[in-house]
Each structure stands twice: as structure tokens, then as C-alpha cells.
N, C-alpha and C positions, 0 to 999 in steps of 0.2 A: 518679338515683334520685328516683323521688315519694315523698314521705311525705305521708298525710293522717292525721289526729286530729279524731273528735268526741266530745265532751264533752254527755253529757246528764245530768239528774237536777239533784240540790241543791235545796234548800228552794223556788227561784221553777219550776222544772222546765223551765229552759230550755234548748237547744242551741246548741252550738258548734262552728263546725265550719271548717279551717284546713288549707291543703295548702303544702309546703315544696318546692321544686324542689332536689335539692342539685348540678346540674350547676356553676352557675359560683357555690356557694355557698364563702368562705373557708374553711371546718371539717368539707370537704367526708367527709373522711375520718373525722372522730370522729362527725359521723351516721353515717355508713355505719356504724358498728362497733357506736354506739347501738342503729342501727334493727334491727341482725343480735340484739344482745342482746335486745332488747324484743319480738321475735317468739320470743326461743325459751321452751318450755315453763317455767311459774315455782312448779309445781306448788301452789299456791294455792288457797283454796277457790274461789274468786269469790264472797262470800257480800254482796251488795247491804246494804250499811246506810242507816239510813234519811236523807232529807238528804243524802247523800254521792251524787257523781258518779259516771256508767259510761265506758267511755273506750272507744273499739276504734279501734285504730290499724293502719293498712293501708301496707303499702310493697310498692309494686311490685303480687305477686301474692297475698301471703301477709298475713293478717289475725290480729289479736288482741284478743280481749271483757278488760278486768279492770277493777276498781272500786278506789275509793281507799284501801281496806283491803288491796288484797293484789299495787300496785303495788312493782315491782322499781327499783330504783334506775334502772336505765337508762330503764325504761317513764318515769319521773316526770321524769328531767331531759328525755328527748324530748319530751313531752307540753310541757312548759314550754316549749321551745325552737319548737315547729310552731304554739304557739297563743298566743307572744308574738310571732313573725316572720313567720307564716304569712297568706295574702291572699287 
């Protein structure tokens, strides 16, 4: 499974942008279960605040827009985890 994450916005309005491979990754399975959570619907506003990051994380086929207001727990440790180990 691919997982990518970019991060744009925050005060300097830069992008980040970070793809995870999890075939021969150790925790291969607690992504996978992450990344199933983080695509599913979080019924959130997505209301952009100001300063604050936008995120859309894509695995595989299936895509998700949310901001750092109305991040789900799963969305927030994946995003940490693809764009601390990601290359």
C-alpha cells in the first residue's frame, strides 16, 4: 500500500509533501488499518482556519481533503507517521 500526505498552509504557506511504501514496512498492518480509518468519512466541517495546515492524504485510489481543525485521530497519527518517515 502507498500512502502519500501533503501538508500545505501555516503561517510561511509552504508545502510538504511525503509518500510511505508500507510493503516491507514493520507496522505494516496498523497503517493499513490507519489508512482505512483516515479515508473514511469524519463528517467534519473542513472549515480552513487561518495559519493552520490543509492535509489530503491519498492511499492507493481513494483521496481525503481535511485541515487541522477537523483532523480524526487516525488522520493525525498517519499524517505524523508519512511525513516523519516518508521520502
Amino acid at each position: 500500500m502507498r500512502i502519500e500526505v501533503t501538508r500545505s498552509g501555516g503561517f510561511a504557506g509552504l508545502t510538504r509533501h511525503a509518500a510511505l511504501n508500507t510493503a516491507d514496512h514493520p507496522d505494516a498492518g496498523h497503517l493499513h488499518a490507519l489508512a482505512l480509518d483516515a479515508l473514511a468519512p469524519s463528517g467534519a466541517n473542513r472549515q480552513p482556519h487561518p495559519d493552520g495546515y490543509s492535509y489530503t492524504i491519498t492511499v492507493d485510489a481513494g483521496t481525503v481533503h481535511c485541515t487541522d481543525g477537523d483532523l480524526t485521530p487516525a488522520q493525525r497519527e498517519l499524517i505524523r507517521t508519512v511525513l516523519g518517515e516518508g521520502g
